[in-house]
C-alpha positions as a LaTeX table, in Angstrom:
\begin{tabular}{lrrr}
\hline
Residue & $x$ (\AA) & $y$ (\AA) & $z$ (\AA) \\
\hline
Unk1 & 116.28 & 24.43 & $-92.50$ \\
Unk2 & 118.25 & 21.95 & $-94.82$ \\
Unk3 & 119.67 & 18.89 & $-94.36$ \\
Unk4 & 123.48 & 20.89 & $-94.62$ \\
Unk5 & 123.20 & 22.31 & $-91.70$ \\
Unk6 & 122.86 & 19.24 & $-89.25$ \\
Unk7 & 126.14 & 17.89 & $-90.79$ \\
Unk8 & 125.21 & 16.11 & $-93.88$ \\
Unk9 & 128.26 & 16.58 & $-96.63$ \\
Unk10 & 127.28 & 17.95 & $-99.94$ \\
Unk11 & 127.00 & 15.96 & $-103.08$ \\
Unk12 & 130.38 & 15.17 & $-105.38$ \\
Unk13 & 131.62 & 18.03 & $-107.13$ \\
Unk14 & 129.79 & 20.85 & $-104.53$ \\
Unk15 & 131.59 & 23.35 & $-102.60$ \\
Unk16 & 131.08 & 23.69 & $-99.35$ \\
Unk17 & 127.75 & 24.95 & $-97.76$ \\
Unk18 & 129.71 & 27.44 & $-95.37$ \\
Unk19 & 132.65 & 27.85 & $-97.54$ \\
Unk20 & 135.95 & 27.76 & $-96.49$ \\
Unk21 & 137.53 & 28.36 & $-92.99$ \\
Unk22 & 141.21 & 29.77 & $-91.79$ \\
Unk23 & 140.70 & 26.90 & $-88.82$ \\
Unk24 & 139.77 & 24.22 & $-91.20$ \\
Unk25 & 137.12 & 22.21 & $-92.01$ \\
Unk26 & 133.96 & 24.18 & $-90.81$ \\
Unk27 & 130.43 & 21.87 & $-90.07$ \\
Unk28 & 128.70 & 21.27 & $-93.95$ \\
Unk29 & 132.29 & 21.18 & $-95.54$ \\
Unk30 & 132.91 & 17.74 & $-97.61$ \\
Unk31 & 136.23 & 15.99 & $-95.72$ \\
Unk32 & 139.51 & 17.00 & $-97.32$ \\
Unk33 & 140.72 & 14.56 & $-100.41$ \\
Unk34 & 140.49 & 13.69 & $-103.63$ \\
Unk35 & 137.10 & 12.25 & $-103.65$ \\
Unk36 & 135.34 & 15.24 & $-102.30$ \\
Unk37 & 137.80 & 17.85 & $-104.52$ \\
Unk38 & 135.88 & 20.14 & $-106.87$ \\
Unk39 & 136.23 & 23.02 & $-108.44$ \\
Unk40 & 135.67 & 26.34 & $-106.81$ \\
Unk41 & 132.05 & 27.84 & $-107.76$ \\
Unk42 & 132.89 & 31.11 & $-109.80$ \\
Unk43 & 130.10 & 32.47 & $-107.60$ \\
Unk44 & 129.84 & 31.40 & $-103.95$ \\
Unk45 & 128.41 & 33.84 & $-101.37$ \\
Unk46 & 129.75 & 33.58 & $-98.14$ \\
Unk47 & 127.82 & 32.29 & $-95.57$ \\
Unk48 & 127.73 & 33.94 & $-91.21$ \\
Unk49 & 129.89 & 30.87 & $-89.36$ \\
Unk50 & 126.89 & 29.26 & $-86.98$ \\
Unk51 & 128.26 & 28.89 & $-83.38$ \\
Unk52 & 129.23 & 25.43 & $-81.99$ \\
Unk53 & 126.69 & 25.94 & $-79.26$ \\
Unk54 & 122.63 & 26.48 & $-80.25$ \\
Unk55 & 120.77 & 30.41 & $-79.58$ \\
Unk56 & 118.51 & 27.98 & $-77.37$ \\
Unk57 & 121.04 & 26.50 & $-74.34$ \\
Unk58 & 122.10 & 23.11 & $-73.51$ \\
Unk59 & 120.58 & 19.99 & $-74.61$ \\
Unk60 & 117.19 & 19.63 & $-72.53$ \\
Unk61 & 116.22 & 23.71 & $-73.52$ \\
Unk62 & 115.68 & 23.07 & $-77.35$ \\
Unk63 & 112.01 & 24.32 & $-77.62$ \\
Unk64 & 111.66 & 22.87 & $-81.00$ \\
Unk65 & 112.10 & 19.51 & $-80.15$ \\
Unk66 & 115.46 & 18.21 & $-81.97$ \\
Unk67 & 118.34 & 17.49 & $-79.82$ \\
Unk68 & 121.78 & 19.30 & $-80.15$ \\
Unk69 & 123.93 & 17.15 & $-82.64$ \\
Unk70 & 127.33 & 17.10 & $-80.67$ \\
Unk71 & 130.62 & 15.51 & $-81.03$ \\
Unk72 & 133.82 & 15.42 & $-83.63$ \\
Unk73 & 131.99 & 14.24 & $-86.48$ \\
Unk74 & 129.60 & 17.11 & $-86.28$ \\
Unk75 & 131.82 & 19.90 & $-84.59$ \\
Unk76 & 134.30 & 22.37 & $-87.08$ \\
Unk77 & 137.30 & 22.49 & $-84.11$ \\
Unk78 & 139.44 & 19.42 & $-84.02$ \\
Unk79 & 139.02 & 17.16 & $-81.49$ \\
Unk80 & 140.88 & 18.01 & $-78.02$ \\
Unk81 & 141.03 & 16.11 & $-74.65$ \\
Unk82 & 139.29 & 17.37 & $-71.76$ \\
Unk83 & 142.45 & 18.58 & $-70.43$ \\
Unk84 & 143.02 & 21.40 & $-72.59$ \\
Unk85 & 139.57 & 22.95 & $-72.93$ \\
Unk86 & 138.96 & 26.13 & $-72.08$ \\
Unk87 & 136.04 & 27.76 & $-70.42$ \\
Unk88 & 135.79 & 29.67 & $-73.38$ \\
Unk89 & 135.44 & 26.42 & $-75.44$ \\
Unk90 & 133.20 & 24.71 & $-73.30$ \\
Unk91 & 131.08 & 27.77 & $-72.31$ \\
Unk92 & 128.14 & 25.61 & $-70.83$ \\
Unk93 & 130.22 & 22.89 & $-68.71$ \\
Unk94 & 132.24 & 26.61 & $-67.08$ \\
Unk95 & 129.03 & 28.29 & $-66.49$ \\
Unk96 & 127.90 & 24.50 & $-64.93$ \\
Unk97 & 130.68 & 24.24 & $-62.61$ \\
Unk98 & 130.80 & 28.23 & $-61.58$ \\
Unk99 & 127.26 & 29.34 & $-61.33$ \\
Unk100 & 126.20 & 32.31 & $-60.32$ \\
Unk101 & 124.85 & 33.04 & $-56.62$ \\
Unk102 & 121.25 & 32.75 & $-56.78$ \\
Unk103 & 119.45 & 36.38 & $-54.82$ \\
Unk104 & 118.51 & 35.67 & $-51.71$ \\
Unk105 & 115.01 & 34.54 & $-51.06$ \\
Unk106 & 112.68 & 36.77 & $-49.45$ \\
Unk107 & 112.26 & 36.08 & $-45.66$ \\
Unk108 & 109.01 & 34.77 & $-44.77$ \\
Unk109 & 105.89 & 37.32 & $-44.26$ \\
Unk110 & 105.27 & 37.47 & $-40.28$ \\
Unk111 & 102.15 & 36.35 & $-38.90$ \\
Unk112 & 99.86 & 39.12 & $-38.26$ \\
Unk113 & 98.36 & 39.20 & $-35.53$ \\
Unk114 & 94.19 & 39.35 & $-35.18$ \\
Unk115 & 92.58 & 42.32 & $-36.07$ \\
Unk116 & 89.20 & 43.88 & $-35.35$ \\
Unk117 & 89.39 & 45.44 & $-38.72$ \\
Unk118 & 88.46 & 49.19 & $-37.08$ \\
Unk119 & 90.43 & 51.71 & $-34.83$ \\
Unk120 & 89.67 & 50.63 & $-31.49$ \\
Unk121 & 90.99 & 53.76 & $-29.94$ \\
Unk122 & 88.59 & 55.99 & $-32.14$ \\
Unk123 & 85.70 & 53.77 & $-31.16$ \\
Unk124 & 86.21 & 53.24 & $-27.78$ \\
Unk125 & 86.50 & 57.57 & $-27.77$ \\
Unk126 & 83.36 & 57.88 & $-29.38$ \\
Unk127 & 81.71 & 55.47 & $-27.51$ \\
Unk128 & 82.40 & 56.94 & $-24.49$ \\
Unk129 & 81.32 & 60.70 & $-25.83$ \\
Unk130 & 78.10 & 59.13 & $-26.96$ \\
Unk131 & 77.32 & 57.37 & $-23.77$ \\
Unk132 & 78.38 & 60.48 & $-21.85$ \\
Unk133 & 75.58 & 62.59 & $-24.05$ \\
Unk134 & 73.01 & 59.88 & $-24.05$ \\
Unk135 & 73.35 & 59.73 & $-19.88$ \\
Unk136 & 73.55 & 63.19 & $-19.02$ \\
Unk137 & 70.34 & 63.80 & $-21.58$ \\
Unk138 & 68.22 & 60.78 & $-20.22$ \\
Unk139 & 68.88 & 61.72 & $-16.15$ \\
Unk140 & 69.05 & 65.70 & $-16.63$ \\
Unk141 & 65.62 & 66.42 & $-18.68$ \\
Unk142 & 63.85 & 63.90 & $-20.33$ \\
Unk143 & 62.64 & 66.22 & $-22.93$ \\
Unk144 & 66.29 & 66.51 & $-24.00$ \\
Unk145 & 66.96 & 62.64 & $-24.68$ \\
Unk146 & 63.65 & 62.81 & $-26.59$ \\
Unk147 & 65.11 & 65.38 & $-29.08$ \\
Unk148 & 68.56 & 63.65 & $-29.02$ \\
Unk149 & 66.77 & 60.42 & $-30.39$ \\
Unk150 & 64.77 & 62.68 & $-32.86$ \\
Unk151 & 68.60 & 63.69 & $-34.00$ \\
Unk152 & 69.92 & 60.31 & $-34.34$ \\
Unk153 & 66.75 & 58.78 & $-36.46$ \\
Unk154 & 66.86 & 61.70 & $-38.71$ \\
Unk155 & 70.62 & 61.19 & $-39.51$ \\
Unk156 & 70.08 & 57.47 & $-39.85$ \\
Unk157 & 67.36 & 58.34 & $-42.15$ \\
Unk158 & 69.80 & 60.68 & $-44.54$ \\
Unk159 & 72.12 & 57.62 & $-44.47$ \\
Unk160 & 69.90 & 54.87 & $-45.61$ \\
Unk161 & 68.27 & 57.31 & $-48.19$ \\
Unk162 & 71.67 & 58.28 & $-49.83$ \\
Unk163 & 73.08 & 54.80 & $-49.95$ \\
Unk164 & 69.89 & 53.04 & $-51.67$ \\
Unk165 & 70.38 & 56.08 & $-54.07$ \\
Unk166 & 73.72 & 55.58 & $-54.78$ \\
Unk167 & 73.44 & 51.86 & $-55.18$ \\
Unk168 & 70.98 & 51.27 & $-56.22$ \\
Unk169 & 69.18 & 53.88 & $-57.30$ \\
Unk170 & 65.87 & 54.12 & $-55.00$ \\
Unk171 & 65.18 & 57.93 & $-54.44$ \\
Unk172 & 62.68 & 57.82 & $-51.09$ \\
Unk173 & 61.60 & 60.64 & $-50.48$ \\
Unk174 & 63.95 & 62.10 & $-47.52$ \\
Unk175 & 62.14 & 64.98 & $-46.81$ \\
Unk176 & 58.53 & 63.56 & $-45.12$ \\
Unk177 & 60.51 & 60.92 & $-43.89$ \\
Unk178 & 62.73 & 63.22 & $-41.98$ \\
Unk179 & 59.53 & 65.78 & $-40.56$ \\
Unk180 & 57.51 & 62.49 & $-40.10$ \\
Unk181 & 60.44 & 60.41 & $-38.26$ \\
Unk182 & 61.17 & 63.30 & $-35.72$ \\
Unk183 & 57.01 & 63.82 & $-35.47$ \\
Unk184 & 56.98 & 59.89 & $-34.84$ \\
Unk185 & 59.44 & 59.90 & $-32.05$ \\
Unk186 & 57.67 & 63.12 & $-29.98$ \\
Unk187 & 54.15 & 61.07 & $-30.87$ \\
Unk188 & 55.33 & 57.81 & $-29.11$ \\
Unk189 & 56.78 & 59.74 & $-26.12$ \\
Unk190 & 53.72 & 62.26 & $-25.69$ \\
Unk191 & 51.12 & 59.69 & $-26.78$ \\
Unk192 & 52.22 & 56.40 & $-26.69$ \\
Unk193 & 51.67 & 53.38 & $-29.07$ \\
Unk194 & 48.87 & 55.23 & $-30.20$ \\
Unk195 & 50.32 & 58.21 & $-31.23$ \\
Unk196 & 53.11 & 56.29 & $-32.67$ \\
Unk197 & 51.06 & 54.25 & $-35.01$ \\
Unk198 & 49.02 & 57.31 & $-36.03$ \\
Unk199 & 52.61 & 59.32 & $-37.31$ \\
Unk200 & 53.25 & 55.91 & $-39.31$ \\
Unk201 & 50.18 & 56.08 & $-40.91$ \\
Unk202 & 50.90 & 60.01 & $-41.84$ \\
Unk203 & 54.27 & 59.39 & $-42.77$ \\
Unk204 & 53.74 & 56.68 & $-44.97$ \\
Unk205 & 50.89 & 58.79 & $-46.76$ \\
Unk206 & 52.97 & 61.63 & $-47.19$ \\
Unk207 & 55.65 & 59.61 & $-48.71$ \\
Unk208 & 52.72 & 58.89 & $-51.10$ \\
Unk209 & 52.34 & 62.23 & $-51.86$ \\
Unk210 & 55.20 & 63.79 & $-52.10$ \\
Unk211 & 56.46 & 61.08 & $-54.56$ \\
Unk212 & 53.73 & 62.14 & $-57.18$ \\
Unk213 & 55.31 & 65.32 & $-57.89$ \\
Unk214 & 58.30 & 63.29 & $-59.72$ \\
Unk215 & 57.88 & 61.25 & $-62.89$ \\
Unk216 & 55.99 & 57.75 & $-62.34$ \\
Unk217 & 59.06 & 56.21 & $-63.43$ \\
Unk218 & 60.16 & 54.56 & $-60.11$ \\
Unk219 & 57.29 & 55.57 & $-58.33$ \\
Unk220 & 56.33 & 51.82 & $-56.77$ \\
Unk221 & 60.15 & 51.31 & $-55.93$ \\
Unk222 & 60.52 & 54.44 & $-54.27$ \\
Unk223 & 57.31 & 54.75 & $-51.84$ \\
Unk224 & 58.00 & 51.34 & $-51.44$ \\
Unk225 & 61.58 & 52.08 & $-49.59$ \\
Unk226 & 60.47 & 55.33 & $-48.49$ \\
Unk227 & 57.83 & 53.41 & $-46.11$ \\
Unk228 & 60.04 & 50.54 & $-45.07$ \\
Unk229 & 62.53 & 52.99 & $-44.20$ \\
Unk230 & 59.62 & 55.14 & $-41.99$ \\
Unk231 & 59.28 & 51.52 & $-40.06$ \\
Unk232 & 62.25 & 50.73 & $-40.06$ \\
Unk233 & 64.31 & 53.64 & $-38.37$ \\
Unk234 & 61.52 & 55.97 & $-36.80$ \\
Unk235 & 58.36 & 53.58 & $-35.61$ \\
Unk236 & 60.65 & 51.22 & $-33.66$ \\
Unk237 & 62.74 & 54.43 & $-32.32$ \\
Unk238 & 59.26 & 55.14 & $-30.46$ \\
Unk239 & 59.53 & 52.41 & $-28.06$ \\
Unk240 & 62.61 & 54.23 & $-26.74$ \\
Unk241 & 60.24 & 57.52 & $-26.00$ \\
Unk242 & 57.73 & 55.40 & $-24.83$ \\
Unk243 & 60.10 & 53.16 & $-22.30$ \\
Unk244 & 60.99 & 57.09 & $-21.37$ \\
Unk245 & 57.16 & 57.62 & $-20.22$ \\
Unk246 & 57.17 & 55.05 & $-17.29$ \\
Unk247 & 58.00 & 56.42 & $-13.37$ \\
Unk248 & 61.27 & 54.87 & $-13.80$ \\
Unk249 & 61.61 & 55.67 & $-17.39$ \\
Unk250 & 65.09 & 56.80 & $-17.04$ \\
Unk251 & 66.15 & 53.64 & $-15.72$ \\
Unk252 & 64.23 & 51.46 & $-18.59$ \\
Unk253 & 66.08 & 53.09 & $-21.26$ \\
Unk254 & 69.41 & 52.95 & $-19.33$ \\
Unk255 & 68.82 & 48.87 & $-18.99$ \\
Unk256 & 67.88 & 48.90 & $-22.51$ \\
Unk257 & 71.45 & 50.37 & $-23.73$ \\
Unk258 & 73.25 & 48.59 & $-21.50$ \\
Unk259 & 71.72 & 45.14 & $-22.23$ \\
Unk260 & 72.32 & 45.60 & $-25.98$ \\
Unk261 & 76.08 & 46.89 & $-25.78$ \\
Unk262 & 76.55 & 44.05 & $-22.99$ \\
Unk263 & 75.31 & 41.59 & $-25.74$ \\
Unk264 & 77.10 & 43.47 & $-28.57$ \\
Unk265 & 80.74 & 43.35 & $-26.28$ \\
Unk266 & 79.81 & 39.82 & $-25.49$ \\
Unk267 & 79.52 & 38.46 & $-28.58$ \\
Unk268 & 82.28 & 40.48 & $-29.88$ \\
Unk269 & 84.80 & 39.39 & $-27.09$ \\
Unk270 & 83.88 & 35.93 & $-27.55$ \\
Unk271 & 84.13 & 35.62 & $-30.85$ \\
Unk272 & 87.05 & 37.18 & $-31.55$ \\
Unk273 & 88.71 & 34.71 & $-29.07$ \\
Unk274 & 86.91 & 31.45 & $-29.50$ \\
Unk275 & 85.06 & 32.07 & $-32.71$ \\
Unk276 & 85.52 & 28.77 & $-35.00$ \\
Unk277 & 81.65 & 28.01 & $-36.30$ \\
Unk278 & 79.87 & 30.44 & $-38.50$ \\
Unk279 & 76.58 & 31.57 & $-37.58$ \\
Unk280 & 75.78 & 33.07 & $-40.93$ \\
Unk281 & 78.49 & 32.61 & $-43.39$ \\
Unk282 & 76.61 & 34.36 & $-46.10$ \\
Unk283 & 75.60 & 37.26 & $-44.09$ \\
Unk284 & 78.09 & 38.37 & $-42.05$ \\
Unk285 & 81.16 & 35.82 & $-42.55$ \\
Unk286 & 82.40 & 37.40 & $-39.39$ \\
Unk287 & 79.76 & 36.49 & $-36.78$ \\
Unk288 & 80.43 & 32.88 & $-35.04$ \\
Unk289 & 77.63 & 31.01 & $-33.03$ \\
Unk290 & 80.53 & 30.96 & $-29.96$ \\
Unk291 & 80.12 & 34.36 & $-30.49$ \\
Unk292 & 76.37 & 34.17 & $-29.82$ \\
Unk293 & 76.90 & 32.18 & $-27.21$ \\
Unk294 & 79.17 & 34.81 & $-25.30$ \\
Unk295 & 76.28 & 37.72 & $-26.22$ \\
Unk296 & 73.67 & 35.50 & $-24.51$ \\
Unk297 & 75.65 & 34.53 & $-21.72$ \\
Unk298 & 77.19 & 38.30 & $-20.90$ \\
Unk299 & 73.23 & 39.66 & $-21.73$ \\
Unk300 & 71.59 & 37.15 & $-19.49$ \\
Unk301 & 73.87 & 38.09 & $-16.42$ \\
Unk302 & 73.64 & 42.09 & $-17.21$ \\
Unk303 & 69.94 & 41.45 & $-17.33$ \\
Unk304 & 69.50 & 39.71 & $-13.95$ \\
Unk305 & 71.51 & 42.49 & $-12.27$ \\
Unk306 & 69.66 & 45.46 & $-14.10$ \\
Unk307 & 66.40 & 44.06 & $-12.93$ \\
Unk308 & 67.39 & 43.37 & $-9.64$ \\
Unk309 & 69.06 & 46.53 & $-8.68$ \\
Unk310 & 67.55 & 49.41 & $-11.44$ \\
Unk311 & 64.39 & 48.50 & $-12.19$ \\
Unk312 & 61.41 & 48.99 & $-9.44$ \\
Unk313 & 59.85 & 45.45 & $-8.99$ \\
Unk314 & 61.84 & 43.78 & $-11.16$ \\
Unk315 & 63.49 & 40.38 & $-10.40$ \\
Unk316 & 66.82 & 38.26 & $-11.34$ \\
Unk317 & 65.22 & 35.73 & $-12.81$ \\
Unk318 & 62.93 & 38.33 & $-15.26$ \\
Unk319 & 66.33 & 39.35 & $-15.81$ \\
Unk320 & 67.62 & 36.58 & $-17.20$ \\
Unk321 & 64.83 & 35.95 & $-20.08$ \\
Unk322 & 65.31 & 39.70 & $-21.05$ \\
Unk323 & 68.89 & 39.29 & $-21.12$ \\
Unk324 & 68.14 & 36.12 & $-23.51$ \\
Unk325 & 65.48 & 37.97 & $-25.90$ \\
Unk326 & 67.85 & 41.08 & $-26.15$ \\
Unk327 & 70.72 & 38.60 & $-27.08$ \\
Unk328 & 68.54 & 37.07 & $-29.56$ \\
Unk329 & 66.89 & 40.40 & $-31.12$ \\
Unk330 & 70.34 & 42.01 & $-31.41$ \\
Unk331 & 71.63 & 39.44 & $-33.25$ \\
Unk332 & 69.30 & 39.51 & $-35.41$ \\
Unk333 & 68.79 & 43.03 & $-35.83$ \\
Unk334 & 72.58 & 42.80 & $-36.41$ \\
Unk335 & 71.99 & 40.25 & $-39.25$ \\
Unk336 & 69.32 & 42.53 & $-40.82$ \\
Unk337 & 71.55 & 45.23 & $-41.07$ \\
Unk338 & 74.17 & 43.30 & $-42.66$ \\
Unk339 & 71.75 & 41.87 & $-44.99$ \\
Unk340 & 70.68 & 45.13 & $-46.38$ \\
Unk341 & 74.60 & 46.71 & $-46.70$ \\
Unk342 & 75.25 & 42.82 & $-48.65$ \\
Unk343 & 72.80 & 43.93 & $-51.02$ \\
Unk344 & 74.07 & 47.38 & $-51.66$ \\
Unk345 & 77.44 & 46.49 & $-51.69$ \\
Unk346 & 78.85 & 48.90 & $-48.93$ \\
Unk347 & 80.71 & 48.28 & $-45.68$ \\
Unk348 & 78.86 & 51.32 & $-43.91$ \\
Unk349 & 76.00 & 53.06 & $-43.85$ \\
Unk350 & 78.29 & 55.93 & $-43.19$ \\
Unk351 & 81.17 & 57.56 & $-42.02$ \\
Unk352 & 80.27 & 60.39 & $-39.59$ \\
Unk353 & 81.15 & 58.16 & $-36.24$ \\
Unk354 & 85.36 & 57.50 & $-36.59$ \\
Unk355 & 85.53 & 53.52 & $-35.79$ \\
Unk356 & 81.97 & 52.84 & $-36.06$ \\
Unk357 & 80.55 & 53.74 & $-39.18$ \\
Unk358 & 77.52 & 55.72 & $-39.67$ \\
Unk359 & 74.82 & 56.56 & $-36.96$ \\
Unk360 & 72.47 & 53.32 & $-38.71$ \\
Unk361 & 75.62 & 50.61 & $-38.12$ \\
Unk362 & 74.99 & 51.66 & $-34.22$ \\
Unk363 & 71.15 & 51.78 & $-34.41$ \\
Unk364 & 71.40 & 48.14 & $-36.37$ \\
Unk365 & 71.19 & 46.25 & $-33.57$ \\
Unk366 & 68.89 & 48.91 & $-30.87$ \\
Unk367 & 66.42 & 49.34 & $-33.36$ \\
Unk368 & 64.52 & 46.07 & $-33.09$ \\
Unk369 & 65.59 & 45.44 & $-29.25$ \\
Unk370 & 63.20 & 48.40 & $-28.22$ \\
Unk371 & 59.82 & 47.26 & $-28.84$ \\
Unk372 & 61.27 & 43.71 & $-27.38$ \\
Unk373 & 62.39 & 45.25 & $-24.19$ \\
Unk374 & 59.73 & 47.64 & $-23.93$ \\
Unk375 & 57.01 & 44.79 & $-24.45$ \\
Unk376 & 58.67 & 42.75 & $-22.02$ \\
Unk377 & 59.25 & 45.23 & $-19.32$ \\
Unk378 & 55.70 & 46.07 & $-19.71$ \\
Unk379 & 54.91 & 42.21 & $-18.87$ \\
Unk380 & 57.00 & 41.94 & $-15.86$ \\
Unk381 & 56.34 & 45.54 & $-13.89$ \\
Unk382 & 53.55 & 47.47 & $-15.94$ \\
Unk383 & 53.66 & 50.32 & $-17.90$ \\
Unk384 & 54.55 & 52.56 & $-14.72$ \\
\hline
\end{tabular}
């Protein structure tokens, strides 16, 4: 940009940058007189009048750093008093003094409320059905609540299988660890420990096995999840057929489930309500240790009543430290759980219980409680 167009008059005997103007002198024009009179250039190409006002708003929105030259000595329109402009001289100073209503700001998000983050109503229904099954199979025929736990380890066992394929692809072997999981279970209930440990030991070789027929590619990674998962969901499943063995085996199992959903509800209720201090941020951000608190407090007192009242020669006070090591081994079977789906990435194991998950996000926390309760129960009234 030249100097001419920030109102600097051209040299003696030059016409006019922007030429001439029907309302006068126009901004670049040399003042009218002799001095500044010259001869009209034979060729002079008319120039586009430049507004009064800048393309880039009032005087603080120049992006470019100059400020708006204003004023009679650089303005083409004589000078006028205040009184007789116009808004459409003074385009700015109208739109100053009539601006235009500003939308309406949106109104403020409402505070939502606390959520569980599920459908209560669909778990609370399933819940029910499952306890309803799981009752009437345990009191009815015990042979029936065997098979029913052969069901839910084999299902657990498809879940965990297809999710460490799909994230990260570990193919285990699904097929021995299904026939040896469901042999496992029937062991520990028709043989005990010793039967149980004996259908690990098959299991895991058959995993071996079977494995071989596949490229070696993989082959360390895959045995290698394809036995923790036989441990994992089928060898501590056995302590629930063996509980089943005792006299009173019925009632064992029943205290069992109802000491680990007693902890489960306890630390959930309390939590949610009084939760403030993580318990394992990086595990499971939603877990609080007032939420422990509540599981051991709600197990210890479920425990002390089951003993007293279900089990034969059992005690409140023998209640009270099984209420306290199911709290504890819930918790952390809970953790465990949640430290495997971190790892994959997922959520769920599944989706096959509405409000729950999968069949493994409600064995997470009964799997390692078993061999704890059985054990203990063992200690304080025998095997029966």
């Amino acid at each position: 940009m030249n100097d001419s167009s920030w109102g600097a008059p051209p040299a003696a005997g030059q016409a006019g940058y922007w030429g001439t103007s029907e309302r006068g002198p126009v901004q670049g024009a040399a003042p009218a007189g002799p001095a500044y009179d010259a001869p009209e250039a034979p060729h002079t190409r008319p120039m586009p009048i430049v507004p009064d006002v800048p393309a880039y708003g009032g005087d603080q929105d120049d992006d470019r750093g100059a400020a708006r030259l204003s004023g009679p000595l650089f303005s083409s329109r004589p000078p006028q008093s205040r009184s007789h402009d116009t808004p459409q001289a003074r385009p700015f100073e109208a739109a100053s003094q009539n601006p235009e209503p500003m939308p309406d700001a949106p109104p403020p998000a409402p505070q939502q409320k606390k959520s569980a983050g599920r459908d209560l109503g669909a778990a609370i229904g399933v819940g029910v059905g499952l306890g309803v099954v799981i009752v009437a199979s345990l009191f009815v025929v015990k042979a029936v609540f065997v098979g029913v736990v052969a069901v839910a380890v084999v299902v657990g066992l498809w879940e965990l299988t297809k999710r460490l394929e799909e994230r990260k692809g570990i193919n285990a072997p699904l097929v021995p660890l299904a026939l040896g999981g469901a042999a496992m279970v029937v062991a520990g209930y028709v043989r005990g420990a010793e039967g149980a440990w004996v259908a690990m030991a098959l299991t895991a070789l058959a995993v071996l096995v079977w494995r071989m027929t596949e490229p070696p590619e993989g082959y360390l990674k895959d045995v290698t999840a394809g036995v923790f998962a036989a441990f994992y969901v089928p060898f501590l499943a056995t302590f629930v057929a063996m509980m089943l063995t005792a006299d009173d085996g019925p009632w064992r199992v029943l205290t069992f489930l109802l000491l680990t959903v007693v902890s489960d509800t306890g630390a959930y209720a309390v939590g949610w309500r009084f939760g403030k201090t993580k318990l394992a941020p990086r595990i499971s951000p939603g877990k609080t240790r007032e939420g422990l608190l509540g599981a051991v407090g709600f197990a210890m007192v479920a425990g002390a009543l089951c003993m007293q009242f279900l089990i034969d020669d059992g005690s409140w006070w023998q209640g009270l430290l099984l209420g306290l090591a199911v709290a504890a081994s819930a918790t952390l079977g809970d953790l465990g759980e949640s430290m495997i789906k971190r790892d994959l990435g997922i959520k769920d194991m599944g989706t096959l219980l509405p409000g729950h998950g999968g069949i493994m996000d409600r064995l997470d926390s009964l799997l390692p409680t078993a061999p704890v309760v059985w054990l203990l129960l063992v200690l304080f009234v025998g095997s029966g």
